[in-house]
RODO-939264 format. One record per atom (N, C-alpha, C): residue in three letters; x negated, y negated, z. Coordinates in steps of 0.1 Angstrom, whole numbers, padded with zeros to 4 digits, always signed. Example, Ala and Ser with C-alpha at 12.3 -4.5 7.8 and 13.67 -1.06 7.14 Angstrom:
<rs>
ALA-0132+0057+0078ALA-0123+0045+0078ALA-0132+0033+0078SER-0128+0022+0071SER-0137+0011+0071SER-0129+0000+0079
</rs>
This chain:
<rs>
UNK-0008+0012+0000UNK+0000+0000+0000UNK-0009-0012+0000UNK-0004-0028-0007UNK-0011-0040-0007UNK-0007-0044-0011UNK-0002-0057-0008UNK+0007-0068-0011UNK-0001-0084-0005UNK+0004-0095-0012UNK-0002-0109-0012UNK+0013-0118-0013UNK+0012-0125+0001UNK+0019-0139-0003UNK+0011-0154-0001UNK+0014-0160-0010UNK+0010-0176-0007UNK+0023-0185-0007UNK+0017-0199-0002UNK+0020-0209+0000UNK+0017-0216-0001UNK+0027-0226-0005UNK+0019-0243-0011UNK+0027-0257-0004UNK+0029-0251+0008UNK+0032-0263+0017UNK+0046-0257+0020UNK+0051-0267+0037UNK+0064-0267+0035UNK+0069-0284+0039UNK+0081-0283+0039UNK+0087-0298+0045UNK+0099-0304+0043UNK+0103-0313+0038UNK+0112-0320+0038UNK+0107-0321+0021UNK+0118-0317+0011UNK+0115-0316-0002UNK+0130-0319-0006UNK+0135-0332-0007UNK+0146-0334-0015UNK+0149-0330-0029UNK+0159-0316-0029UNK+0165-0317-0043UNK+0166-0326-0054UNK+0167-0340-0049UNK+0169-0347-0059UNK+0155-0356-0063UNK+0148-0353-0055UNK+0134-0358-0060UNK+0128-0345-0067UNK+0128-0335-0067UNK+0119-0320-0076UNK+0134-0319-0086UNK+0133-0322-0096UNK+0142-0320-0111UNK+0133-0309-0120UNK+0142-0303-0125UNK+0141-0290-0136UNK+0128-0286-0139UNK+0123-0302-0143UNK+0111-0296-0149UNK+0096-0301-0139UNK+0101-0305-0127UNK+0089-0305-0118UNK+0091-0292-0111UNK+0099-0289-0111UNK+0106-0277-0103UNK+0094-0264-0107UNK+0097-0265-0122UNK+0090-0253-0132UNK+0078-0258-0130UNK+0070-0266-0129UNK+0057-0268-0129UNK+0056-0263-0116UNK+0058-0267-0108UNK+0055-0257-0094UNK+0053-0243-0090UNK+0066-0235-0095UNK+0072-0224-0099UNK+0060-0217-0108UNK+0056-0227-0116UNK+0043-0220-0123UNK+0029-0215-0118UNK+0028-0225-0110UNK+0013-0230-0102UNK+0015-0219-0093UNK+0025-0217-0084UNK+0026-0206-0076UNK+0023-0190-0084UNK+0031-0188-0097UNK+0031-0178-0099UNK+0016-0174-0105UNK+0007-0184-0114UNK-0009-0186-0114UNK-0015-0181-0106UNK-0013-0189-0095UNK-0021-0183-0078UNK-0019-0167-0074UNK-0006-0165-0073UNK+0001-0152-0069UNK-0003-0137-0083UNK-0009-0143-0092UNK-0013-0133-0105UNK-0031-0131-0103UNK-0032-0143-0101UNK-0052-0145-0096UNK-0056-0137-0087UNK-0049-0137-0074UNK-0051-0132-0058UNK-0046-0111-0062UNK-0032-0112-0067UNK-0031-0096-0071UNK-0037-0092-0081UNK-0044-0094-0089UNK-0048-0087-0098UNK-0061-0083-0095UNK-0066-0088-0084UNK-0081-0083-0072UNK-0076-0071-0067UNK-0060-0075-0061UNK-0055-0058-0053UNK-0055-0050-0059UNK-0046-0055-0072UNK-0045-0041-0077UNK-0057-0034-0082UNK-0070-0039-0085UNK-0077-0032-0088UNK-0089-0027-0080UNK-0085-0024-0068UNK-0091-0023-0057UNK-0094-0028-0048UNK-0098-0041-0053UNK-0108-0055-0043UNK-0101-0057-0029UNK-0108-0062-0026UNK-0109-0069-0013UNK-0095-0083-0007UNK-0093-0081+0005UNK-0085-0087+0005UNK-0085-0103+0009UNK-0105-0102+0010UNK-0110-0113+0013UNK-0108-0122+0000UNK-0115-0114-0010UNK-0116-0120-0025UNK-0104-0125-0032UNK-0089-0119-0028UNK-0082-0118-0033UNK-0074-0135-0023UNK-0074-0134-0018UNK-0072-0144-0003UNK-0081-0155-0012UNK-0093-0158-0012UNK-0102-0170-0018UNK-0093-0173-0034UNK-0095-0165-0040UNK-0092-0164-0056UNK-0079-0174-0056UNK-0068-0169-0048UNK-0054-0175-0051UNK-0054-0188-0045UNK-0058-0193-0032UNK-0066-0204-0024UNK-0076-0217-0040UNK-0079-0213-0041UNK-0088-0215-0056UNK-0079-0219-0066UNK-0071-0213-0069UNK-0062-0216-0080UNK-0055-0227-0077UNK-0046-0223-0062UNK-0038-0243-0057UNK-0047-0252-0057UNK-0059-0250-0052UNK-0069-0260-0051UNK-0068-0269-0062UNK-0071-0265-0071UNK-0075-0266-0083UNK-0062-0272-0090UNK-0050-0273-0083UNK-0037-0275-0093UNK-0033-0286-0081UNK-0034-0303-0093UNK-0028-0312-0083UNK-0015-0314-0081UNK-0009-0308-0081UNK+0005-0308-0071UNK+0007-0304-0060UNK-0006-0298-0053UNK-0005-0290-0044UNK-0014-0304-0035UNK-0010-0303-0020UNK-0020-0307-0016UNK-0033-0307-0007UNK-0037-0294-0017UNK-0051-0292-0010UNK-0063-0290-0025UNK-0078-0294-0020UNK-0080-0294-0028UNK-0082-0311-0046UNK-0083-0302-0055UNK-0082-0316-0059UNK-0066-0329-0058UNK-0055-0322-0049UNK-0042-0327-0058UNK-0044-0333-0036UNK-0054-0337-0031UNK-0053-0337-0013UNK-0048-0351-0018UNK-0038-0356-0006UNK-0034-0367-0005UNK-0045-0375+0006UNK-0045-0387+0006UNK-0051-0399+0009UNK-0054-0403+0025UNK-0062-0410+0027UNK-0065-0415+0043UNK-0054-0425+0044UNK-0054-0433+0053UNK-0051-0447+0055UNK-0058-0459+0048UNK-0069-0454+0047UNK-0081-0458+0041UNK-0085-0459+0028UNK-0079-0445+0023UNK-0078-0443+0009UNK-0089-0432+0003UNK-0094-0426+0013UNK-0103-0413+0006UNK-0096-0400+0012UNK-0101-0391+0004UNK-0095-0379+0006UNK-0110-0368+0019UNK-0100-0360+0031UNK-0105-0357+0036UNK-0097-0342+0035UNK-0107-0331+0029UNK-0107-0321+0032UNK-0106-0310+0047UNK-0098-0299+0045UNK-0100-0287+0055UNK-0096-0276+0052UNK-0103-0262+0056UNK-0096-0252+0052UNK-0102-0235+0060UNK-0096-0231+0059UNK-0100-0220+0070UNK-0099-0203+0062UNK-0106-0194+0070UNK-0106-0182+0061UNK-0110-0172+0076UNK-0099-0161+0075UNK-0105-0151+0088UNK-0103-0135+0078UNK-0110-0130+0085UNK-0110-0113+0078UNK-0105-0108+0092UNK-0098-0096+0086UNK-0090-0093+0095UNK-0095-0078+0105UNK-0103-0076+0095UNK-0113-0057+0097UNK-0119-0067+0110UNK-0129-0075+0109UNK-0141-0080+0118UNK-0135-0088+0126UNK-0128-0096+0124UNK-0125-0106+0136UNK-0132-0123+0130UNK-0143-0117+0116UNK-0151-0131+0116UNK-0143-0140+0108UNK-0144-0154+0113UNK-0135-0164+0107UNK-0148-0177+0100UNK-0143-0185+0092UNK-0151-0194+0089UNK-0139-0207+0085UNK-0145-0218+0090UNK-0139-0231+0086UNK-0145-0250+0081UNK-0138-0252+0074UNK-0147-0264+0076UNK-0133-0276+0075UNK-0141-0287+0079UNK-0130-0300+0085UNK-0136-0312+0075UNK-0129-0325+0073UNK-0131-0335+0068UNK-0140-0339+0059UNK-0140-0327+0048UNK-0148-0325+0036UNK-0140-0338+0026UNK-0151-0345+0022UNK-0149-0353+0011UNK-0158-0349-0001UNK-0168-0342-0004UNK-0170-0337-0018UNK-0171-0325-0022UNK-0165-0317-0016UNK-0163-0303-0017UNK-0147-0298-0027UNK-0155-0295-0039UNK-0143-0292-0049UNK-0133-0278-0041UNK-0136-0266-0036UNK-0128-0259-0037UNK-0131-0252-0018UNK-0130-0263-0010UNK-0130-0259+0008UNK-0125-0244+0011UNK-0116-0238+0003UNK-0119-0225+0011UNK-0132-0217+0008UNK-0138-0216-0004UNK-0153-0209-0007UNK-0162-0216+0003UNK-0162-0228+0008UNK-0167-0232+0017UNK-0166-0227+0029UNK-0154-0225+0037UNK-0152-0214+0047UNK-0159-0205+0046UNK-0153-0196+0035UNK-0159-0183+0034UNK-0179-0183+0037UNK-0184-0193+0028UNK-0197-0190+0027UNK-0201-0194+0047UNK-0195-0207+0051UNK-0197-0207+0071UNK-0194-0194+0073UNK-0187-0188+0074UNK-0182-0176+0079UNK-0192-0161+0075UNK-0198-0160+0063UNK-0209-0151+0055UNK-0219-0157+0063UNK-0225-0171+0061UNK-0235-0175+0061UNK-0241-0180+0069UNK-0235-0185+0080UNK-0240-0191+0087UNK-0238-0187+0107UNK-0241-0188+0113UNK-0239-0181+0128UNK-0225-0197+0132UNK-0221-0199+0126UNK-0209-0209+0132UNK-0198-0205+0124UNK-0187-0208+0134UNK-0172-0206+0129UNK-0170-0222+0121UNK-0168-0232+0128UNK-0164-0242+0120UNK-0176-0250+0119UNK-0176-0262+0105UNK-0181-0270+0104UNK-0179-0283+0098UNK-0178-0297+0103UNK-0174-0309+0100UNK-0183-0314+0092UNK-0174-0327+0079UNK-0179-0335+0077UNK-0196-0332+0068UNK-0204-0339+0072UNK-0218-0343+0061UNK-0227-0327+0065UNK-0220-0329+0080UNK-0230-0317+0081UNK-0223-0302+0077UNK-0212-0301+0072UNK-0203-0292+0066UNK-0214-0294+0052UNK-0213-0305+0041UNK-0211-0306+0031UNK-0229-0304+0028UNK-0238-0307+0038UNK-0251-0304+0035UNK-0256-0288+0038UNK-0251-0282+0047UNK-0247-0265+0048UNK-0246-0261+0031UNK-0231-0264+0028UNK-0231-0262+0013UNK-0241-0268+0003UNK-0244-0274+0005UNK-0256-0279-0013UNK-0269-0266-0002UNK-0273-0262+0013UNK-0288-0255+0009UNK-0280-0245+0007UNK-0265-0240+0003UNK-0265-0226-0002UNK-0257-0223-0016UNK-0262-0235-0020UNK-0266-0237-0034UNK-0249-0244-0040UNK-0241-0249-0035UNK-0231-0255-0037UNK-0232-0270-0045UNK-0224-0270-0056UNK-0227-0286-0060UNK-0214-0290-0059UNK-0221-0308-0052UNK-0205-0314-0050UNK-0202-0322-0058UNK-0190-0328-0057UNK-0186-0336-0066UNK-0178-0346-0063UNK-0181-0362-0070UNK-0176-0372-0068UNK-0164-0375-0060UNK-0158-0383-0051UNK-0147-0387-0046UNK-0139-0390-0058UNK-0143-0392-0072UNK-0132-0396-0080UNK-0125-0384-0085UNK-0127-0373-0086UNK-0123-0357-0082UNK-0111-0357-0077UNK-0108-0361-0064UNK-0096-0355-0059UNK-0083-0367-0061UNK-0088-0374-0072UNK-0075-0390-0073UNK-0068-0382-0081UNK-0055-0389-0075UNK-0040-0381-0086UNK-0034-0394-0082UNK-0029-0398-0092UNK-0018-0410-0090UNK-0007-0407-0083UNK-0002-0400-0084UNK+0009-0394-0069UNK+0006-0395-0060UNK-0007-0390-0052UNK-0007-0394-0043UNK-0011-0405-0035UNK-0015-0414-0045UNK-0020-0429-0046UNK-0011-0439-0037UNK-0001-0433-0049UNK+0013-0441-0047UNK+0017-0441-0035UNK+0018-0424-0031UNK+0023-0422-0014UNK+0016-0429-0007UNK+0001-0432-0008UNK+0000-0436+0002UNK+0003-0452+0001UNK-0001-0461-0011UNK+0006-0475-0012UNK+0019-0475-0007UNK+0030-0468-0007UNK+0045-0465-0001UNK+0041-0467+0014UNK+0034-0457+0017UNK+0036-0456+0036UNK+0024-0470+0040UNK+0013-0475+0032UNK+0011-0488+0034UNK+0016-0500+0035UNK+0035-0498+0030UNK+0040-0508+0024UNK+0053-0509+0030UNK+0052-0498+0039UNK+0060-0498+0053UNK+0070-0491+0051UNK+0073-0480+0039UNK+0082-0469+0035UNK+0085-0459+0048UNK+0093-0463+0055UNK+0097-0451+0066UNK+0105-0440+0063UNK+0105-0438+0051UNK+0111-0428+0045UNK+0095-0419+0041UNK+0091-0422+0043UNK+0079-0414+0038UNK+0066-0410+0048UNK+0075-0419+0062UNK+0062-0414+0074UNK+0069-0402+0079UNK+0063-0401+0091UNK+0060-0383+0095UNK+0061-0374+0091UNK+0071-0363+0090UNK+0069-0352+0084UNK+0074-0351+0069UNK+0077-0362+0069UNK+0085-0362+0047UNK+0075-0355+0033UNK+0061-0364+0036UNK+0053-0360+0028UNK+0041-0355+0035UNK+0036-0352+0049UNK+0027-0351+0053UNK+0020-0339+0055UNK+0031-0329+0052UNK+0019-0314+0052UNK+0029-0306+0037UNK+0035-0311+0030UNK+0041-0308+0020UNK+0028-0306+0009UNK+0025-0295+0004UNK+0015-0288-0004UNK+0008-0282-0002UNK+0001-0286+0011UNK-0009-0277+0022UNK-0008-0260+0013UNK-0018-0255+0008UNK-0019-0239+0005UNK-0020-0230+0014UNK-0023-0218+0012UNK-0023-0208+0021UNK-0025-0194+0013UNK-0030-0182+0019UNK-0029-0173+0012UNK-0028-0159+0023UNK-0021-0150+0023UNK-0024-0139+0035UNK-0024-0124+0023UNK-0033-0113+0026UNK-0032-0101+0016UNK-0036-0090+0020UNK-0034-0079+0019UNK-0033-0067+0022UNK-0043-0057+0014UNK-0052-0051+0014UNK-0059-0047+0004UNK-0060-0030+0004UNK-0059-0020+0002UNK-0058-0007-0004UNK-0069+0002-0001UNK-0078-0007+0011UNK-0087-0003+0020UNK-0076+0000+0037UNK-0068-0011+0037UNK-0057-0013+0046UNK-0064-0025+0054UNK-0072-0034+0051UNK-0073-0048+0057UNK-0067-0058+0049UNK-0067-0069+0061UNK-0061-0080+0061UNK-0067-0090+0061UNK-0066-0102+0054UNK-0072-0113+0053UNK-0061-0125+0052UNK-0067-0139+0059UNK-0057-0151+0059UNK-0067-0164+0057UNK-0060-0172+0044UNK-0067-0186+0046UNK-0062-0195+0043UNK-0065-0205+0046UNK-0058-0218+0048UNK-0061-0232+0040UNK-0058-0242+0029UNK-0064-0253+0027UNK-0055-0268+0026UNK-0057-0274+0031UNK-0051-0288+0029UNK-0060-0302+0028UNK-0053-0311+0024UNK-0057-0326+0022UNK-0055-0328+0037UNK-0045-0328+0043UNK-0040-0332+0054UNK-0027-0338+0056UNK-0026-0348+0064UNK-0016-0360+0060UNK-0016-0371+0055UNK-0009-0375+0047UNK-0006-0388+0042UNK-0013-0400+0051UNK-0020-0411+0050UNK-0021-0419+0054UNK-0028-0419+0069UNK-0034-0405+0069UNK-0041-0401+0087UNK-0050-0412+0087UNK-0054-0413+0100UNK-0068-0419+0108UNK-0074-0412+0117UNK-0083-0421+0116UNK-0099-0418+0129UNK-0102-0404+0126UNK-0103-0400+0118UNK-0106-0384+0116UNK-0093-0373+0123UNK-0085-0374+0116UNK-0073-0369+0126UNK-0075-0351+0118UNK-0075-0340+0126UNK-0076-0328+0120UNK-0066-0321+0124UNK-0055-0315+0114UNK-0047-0303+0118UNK-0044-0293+0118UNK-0039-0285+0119UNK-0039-0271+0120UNK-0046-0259+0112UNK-0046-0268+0100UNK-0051-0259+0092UNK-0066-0254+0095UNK-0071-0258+0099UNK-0091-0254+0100UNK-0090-0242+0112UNK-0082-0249+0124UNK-0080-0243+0132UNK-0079-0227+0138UNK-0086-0218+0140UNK-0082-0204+0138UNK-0074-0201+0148UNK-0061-0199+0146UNK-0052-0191+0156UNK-0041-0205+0156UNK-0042-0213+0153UNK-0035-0220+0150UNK-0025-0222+0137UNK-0036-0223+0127UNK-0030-0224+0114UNK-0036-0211+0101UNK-0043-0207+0109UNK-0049-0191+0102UNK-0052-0181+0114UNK-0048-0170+0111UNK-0050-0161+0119UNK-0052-0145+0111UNK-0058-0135+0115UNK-0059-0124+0108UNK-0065-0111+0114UNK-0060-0100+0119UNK-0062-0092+0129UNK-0052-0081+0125UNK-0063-0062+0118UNK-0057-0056+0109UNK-0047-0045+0124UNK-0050-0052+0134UNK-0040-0042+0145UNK-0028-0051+0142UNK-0024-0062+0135UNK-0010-0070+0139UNK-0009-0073+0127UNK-0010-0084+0119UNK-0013-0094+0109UNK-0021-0103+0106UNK-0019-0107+0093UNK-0025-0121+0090UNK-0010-0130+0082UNK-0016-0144+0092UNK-0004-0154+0090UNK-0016-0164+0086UNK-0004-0173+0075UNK-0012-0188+0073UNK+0000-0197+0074UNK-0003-0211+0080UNK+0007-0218+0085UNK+0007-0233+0078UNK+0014-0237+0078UNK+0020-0250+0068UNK+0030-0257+0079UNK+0024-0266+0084UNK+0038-0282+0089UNK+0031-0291+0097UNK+0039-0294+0106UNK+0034-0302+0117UNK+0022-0298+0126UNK+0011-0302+0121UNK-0006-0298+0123UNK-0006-0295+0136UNK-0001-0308+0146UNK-0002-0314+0161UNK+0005-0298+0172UNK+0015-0300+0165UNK+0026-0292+0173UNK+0025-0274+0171UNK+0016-0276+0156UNK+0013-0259+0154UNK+0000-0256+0162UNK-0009-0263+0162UNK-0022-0265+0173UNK-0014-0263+0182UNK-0003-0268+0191UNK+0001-0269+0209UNK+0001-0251+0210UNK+0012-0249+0195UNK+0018-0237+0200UNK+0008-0226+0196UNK+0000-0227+0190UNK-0010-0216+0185UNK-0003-0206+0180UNK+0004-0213+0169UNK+0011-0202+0160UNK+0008-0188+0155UNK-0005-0191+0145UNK-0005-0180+0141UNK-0013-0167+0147UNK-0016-0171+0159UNK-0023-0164+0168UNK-0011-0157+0178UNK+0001-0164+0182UNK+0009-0164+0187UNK+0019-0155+0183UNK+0020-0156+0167UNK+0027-0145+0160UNK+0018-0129+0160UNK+0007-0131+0157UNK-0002-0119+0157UNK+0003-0110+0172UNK-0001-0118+0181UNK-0001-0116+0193UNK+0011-0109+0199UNK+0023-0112+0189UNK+0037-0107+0195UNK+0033-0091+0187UNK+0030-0090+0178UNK+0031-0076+0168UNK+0023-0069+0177UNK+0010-0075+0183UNK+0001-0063+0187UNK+0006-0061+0205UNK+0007-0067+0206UNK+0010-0067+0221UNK+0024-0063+0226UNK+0036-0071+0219UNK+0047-0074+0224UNK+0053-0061+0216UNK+0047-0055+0205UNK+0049-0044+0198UNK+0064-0049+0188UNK+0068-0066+0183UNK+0078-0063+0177UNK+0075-0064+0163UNK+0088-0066+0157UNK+0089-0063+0141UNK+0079-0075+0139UNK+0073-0075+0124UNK+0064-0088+0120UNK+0078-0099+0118UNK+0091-0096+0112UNK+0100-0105+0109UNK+0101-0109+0122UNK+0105-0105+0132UNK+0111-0105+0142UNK+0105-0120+0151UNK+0089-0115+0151UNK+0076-0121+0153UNK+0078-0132+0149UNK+0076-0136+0136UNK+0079-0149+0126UNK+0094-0154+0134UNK+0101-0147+0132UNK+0116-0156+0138UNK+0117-0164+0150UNK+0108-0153+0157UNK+0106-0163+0174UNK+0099-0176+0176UNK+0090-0169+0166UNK+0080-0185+0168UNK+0083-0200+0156UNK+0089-0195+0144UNK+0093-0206+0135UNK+0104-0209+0145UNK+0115-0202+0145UNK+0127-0209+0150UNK+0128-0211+0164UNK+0123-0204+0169UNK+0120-0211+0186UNK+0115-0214+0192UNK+0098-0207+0190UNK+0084-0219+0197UNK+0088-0234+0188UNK+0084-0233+0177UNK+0082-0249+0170UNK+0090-0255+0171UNK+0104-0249+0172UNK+0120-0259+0175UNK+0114-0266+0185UNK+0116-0258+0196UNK+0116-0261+0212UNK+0102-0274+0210UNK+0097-0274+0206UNK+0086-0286+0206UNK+0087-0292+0191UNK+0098-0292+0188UNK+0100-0304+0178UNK+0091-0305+0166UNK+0091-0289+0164UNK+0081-0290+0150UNK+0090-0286+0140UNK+0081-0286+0126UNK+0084-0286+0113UNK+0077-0277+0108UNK+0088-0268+0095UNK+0070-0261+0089UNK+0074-0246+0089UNK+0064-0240+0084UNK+0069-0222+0082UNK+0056-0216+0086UNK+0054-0205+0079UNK+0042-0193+0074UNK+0046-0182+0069UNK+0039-0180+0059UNK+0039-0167+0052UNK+0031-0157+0062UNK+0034-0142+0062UNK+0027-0133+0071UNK+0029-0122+0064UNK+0020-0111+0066UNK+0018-0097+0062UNK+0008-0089+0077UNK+0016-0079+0074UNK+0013-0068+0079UNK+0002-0056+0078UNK-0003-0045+0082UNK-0009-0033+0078UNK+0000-0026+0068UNK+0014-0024+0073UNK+0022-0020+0067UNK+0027-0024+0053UNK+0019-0038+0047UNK+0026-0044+0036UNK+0040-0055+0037UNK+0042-0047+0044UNK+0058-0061+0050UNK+0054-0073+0053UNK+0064-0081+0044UNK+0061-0097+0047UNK+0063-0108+0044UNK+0062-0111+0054UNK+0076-0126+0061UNK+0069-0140+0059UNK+0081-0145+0050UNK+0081-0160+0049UNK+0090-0168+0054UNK+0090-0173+0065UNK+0100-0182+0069UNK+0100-0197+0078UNK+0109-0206+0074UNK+0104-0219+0076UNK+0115-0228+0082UNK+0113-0232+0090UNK+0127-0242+0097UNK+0125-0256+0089UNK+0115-0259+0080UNK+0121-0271+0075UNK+0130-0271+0062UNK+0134-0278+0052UNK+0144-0279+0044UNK+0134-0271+0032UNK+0123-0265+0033UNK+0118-0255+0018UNK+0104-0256+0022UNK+0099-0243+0013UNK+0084-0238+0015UNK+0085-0237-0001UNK+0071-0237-0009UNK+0067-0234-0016UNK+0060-0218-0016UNK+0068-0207-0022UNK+0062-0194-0013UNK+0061-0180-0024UNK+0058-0176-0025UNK+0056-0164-0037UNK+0050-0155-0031UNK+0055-0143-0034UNK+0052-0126-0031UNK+0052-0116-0039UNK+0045-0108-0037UNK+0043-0096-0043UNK+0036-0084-0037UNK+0041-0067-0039UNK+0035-0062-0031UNK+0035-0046-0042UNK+0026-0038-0036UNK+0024-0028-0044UNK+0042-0017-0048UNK+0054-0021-0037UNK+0070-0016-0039UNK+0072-0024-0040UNK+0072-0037-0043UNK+0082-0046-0044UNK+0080-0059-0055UNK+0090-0065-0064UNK+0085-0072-0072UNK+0081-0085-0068UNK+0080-0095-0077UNK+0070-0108-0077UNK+0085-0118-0072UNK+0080-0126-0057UNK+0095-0132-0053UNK+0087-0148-0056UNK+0090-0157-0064UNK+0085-0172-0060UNK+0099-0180-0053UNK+0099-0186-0047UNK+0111-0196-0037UNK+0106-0209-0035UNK+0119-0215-0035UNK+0112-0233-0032UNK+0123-0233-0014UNK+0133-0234-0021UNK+0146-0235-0011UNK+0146-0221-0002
</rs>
C-alpha cells in the first residue's frame, strides 16, 4: 500500500473571488504536484523523495503561496519557510526567513541530510546552502503581481484582507506513504501577508506544522501559524493515533474541529497513515487538497 496527499493552503476563499477559470488553474497546479510526488510511489521510491518532488512543483507554481508565488512583508520582501520530517528516523530538517532560496523544502531536506541541526534561519540558513553547493537567486524571483497588490491592499488599510483572509491561503504541504511502509511530511510557505519583525509560523516548526512518525502518521498543517504552534497540531494528531490508539479520521476531527476551534483558530491538514488512510480536513471555508492512493482514485477539492 502508498498513497500521497497535498496541499496548497487553506482559509477564507470566496467563491466569488476564484471563477471557472482560476478555479481550473488551481485544480491544475494541484493535480501537477499530486502526478510529480506519485509517480516516485508508484515506482518504488521513497516517501521522502516523493514528499520533496510534489513540495517542488507548488513551489515553483505562483499561485501558491510558497516558494516563488510567497506573499510579501510589511516591508515588501519575501520571507521564506519550510519544513521536512521522515518518519522511519525521527530526523526532521527546517529552515526560516529565507529570502533567496528558490525551492525551501530541498533546503530542509539537505539541514536535515547535512547538517547536525534541525532548523536554520535567515543568512546563516542561506550560507549552509551555497557550501552545499546551492545557488541562489535574486529577490526579483519571488515578485508576482498578486501578491503585490495584497500587500498594497492591507497597506491601504483593506480590513477585508487582514487576519486570516489571505494570510496562510496557499501555504503547500505534502504527506506520503511509500511501499517500503514509511512515512514522510513537509511543509512550505511565504507566510503572512504583510508580517513583521521576523514573525515565524507554524510551518518550519516540527510538531506544530509538520510532523511524521511511521508508529502513527505524517500530518502537514495549513492556517493560523500562532494558534497551530499553541496547539501543537501536528504532533498532537500523531500523538492521538499512537497513544490514544484512535482512528487517524477520528484524530484529525478532534483537533481541527476542537483543539483549534476552542482557541479560535483557522486552517486544516492533510494526514496519512501506515495504513494508507487519509484525512483532509479543515474548519475554515476551503483547502486546496488532492489525493491519491495505491485503492483509491486521484481526489482534487477546493470546497
Amino acid at each position: 500500500m502508498y498513497g500521497l496527499a497535498i496541499h496548497g493552503g487553506a482559509g477564507t476563499l470566496p467563491r466569488a473571488e476564484l471563477d471557472a477559470a482560476k478555479e481550473r488553474q488551481f485544480r491544475d497546479g494541484l493535480a501537477e504536484a499530486l502526478e510529480a510526488g506519485y509517480a516516485i510511489l508508484r515506482k518504488g521510491g521513497a516517501s521522502l523523495d516523493a514528499v520533496v518532488q510534489s513540495v517542488v512543483v507548488l513551489e515553483d507554481n505562483p499561485l501558491f503561496n510558497a516558494g516563488r508565488g510567497a506573499v510579501f512583508t510589511h516591508e515588501g520582501h519575501n520571507e521564506l519557510d519550510a519544513s521536512i520530517m521522515d518518519g522511519g528516523t525521527l530526523q526532521a530538517g527546517a529552515a526560516c526567513g529565507l529570502t533567496h532560496i528558490k525551492n525551501p523544502i530541498e533546503l530542509a531536506r539537505t539541514i536535515m541530510e547535512r547538517s547536525p541541526y534541525v532548523m536554520l534561519s535567515g543568512a546563516g540558513a542561506e550560507e549552509f546552502a551555497v557550501q552545499q553547493g546551492a545557488t541562489l537567486v535574486p529577490t526579483s524571483y519571488f515578485y508576482t503581481e498578486a501578491r503585490w497588490r495584497q500587500l498594497e491592499r492591507i497597506r491601504g488599510g483593506d480590513t477585508a484582507l487582514s487576519g486570516l483572509t489571505i494570510s496562510h491561503v496557499g501555504t503547500v504541504g505534502a504527506v506520503a506513504l511509500d511501499q517500503q511502509g514509511h512515512l514522510a511530511a513537509g511543509t512550505s510557505t511565504g507566510g503572512m501577508t504583510g508580517k513583521r519583525f521576523g514573525r515565524i509560523g507554524d510551518t518550519p516548526i516540527i510538531g506544530a506544522g509538520t510532523y511524521a512518525d511511521d508508529r502513527a502518521a505524517a500530518v502537514s498543517a495549513t492556517g493560523h501559524g500562532e494558534v497551530f504552534i499553541r496547539a501543537a497540531v501536528a504532533h498532537d494528531i500523531c500523538a492521538r493515533v499512537r497513544f490514544a490508539q484512535l482512528s487517524l479520521q477520528q484524530a484529525v476531527r478532534e483537533v481541527v474541529h476542537g483543539e483549534l476551534i476552542n482557541l479560535h483558530g483557522e486552517g486544516g491538514v492533510i494526514a496519512i497513515n501506515c495504513r494508507g488512510e487519509i484525512s483532509m480536513q479543515f474548519n475554515s471555508e476551503g483547502m486546496f487538497r488532492a489525493s491519491q492512493t495505491a485503492h483509491s482514485p486521484i481526489e482534487i477539492a477546493i470546497y
